[in-house]
C-alpha positions as CSV (number, residue, x, y, z in Angstrom):
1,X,-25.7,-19.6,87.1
2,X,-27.1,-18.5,83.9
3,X,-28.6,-15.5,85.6
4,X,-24.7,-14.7,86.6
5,X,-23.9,-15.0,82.7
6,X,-26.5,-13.7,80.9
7,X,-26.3,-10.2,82.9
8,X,-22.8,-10.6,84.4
9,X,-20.9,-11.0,80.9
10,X,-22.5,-8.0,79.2
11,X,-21.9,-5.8,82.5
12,X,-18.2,-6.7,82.2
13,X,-18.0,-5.2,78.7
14,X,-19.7,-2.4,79.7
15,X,-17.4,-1.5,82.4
16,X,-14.3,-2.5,80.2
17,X,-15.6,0.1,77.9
18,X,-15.6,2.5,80.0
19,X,-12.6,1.8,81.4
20,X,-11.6,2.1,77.4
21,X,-13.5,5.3,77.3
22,X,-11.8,6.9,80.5
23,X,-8.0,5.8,79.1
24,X,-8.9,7.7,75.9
25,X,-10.1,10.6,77.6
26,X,-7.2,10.7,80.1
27,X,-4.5,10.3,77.2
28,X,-6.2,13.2,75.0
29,X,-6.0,15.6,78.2
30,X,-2.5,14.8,78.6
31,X,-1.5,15.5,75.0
32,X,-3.2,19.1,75.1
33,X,-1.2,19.6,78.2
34,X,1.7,18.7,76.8
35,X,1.1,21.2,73.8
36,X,0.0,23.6,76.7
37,X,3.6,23.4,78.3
38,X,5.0,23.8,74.8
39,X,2.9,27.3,74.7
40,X,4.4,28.2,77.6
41,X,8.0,27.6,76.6
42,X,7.3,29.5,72.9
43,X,5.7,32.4,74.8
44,X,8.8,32.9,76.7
45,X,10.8,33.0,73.3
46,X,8.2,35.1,72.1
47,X,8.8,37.6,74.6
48,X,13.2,37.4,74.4
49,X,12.8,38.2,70.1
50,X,12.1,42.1,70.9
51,X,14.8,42.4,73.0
52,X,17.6,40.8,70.7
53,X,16.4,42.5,67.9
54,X,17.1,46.1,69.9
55,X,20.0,44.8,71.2
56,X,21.3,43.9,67.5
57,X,20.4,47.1,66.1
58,X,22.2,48.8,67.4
59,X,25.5,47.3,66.1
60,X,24.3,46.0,62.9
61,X,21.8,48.8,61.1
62,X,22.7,47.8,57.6
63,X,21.2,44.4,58.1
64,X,17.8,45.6,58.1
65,X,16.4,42.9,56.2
66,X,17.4,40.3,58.8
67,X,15.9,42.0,61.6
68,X,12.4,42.8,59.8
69,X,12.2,39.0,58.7
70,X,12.7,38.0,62.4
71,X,10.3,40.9,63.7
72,X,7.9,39.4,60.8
73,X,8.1,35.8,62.1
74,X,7.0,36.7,65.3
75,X,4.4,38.6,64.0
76,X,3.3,35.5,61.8
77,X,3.3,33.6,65.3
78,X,0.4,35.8,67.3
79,X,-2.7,34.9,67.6
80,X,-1.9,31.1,66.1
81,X,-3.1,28.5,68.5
82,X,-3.4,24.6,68.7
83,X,-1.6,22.2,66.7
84,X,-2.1,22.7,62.8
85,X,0.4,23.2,59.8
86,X,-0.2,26.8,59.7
87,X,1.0,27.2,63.6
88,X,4.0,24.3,62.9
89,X,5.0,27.0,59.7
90,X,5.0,30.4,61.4
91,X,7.1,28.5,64.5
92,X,9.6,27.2,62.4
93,X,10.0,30.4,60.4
94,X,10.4,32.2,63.6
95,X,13.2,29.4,64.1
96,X,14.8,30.0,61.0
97,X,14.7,34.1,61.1
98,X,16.4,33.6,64.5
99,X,19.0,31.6,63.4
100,X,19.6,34.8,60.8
101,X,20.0,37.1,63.8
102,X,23.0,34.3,65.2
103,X,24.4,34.6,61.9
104,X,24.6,38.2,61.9
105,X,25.4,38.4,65.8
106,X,28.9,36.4,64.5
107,X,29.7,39.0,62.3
108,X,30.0,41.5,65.3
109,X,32.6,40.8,67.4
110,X,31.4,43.6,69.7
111,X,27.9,42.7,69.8
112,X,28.9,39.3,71.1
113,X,30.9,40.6,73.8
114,X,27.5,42.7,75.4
115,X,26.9,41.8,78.0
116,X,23.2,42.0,77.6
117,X,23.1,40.2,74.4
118,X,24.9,37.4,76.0
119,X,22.7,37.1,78.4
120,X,19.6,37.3,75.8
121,X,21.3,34.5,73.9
122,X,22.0,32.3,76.5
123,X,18.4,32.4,77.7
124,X,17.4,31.8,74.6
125,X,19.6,28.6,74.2
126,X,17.6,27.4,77.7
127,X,14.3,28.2,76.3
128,X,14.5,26.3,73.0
129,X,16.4,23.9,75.5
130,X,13.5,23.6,76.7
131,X,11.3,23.7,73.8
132,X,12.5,20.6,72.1
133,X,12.0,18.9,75.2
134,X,8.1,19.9,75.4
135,X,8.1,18.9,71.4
136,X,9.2,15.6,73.0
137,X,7.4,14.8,75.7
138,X,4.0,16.0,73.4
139,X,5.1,13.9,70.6
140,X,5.6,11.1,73.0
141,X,2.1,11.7,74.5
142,X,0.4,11.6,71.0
143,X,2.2,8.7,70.1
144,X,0.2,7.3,73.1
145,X,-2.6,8.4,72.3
146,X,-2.8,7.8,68.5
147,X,-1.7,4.3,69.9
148,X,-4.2,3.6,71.6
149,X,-7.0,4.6,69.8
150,X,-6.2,2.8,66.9
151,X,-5.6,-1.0,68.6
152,X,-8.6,-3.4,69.5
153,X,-10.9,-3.5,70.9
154,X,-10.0,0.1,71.7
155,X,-10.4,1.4,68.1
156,X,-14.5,0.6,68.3
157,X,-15.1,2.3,71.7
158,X,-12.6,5.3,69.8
159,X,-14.3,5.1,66.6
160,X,-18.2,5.3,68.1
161,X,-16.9,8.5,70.6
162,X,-15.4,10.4,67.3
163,X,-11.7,10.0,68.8
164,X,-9.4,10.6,65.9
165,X,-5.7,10.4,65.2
166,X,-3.8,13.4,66.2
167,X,-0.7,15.4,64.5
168,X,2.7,15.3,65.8
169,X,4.9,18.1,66.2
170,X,7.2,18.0,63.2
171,X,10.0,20.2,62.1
172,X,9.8,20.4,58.3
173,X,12.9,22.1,58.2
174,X,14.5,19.2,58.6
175,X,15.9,17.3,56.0
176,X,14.9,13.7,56.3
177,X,17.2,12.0,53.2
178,X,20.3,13.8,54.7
179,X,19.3,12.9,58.5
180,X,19.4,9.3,57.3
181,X,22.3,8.9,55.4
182,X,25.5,8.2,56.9
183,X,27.8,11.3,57.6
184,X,31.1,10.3,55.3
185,X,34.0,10.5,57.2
186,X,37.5,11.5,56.0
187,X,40.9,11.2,57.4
């Protein structure tokens, strides 16, 4: 019986550590796969920008400025991988010099009855559709992960194999003080 204990208790820990060990590895492979289908989704917007731009030019050549700061964001966007602030930036000024070209687009009623730009714009709506989505499911996959690598007894298998907290996908754009107060209402 003591036999049993003395080498049957320390191989339990062992294999619950690995069994730690494997979790933590499985959870960190989902969260870059997650970011991976977010690639995908931010490669197809990629690709739609050159085509609105044309399409926009030619109704609205006096608003150059608009259409070199969107042709600027997506520069700023190539060659940025992985998740890091620099990346999260260029994306969301790429967000924001879009949502320029909209602003202008409504200034043209012709422009918004193409044909072609319709169709640009509506595939647009699906991919960033689609992108906030991704955003979701990776945040809710780091959220997992950061999770579990910071309870115990999880934390000391996590700590001793360098497994460190991970970024979310943030929006800075967003305002947080006016996202949590109260939208005043008036009749």
């Amino acid at each position: 019986m003591e036999f049993l204990l003395v080498i049957g208790l320390p191989l339990l820990v062992l294999l619950y550590c690995i069994g730690l060990f494997n979790r933590m590895v499985y959870l960190q492979q989902n969260r870059k796969n997650a970011f991976a289908d977010i690639d995908v989704q931010l490669k197809q917007r990629y690709d739609l920008v050159p085509q609105l731009v044309e399409s926009v030019k030619g109704y609205a050549t006096h608003e150059k400025d608009v259409l070199d700061s969107v042709t600027q964001a997506r520069a700023g966007v190539t060659g940025k991988s992985g998740v890091d602030r620099a990346r999260l930036g260029a994306e969301q000024r790429l967000g924001s010099a879009l949502v320029d070209l909209y602003s202008v687009a409504e200034n043209y009623p012709a422009l918004k009855a193409d044909i072609h730009f319709r169709q640009l714009m509506d595939e647009l709506a699906d991919v960033e559709n689609k992108i906030a989505a991704a955003r979701r499911f990776f945040n809710n996959a780091t959220s997992e992960y950061n999770t579990m690598i910071q309870q115990f007894p999880a934390s000391m298998v996590a700590g001793c194999k360098n497994f460190k907290p991970e970024l979310f996908y943030e929006d800075s754009s967003i305002d947080r003080a006016t996202l949590e107060k109260a939208p005043e209402v008036k009749f």
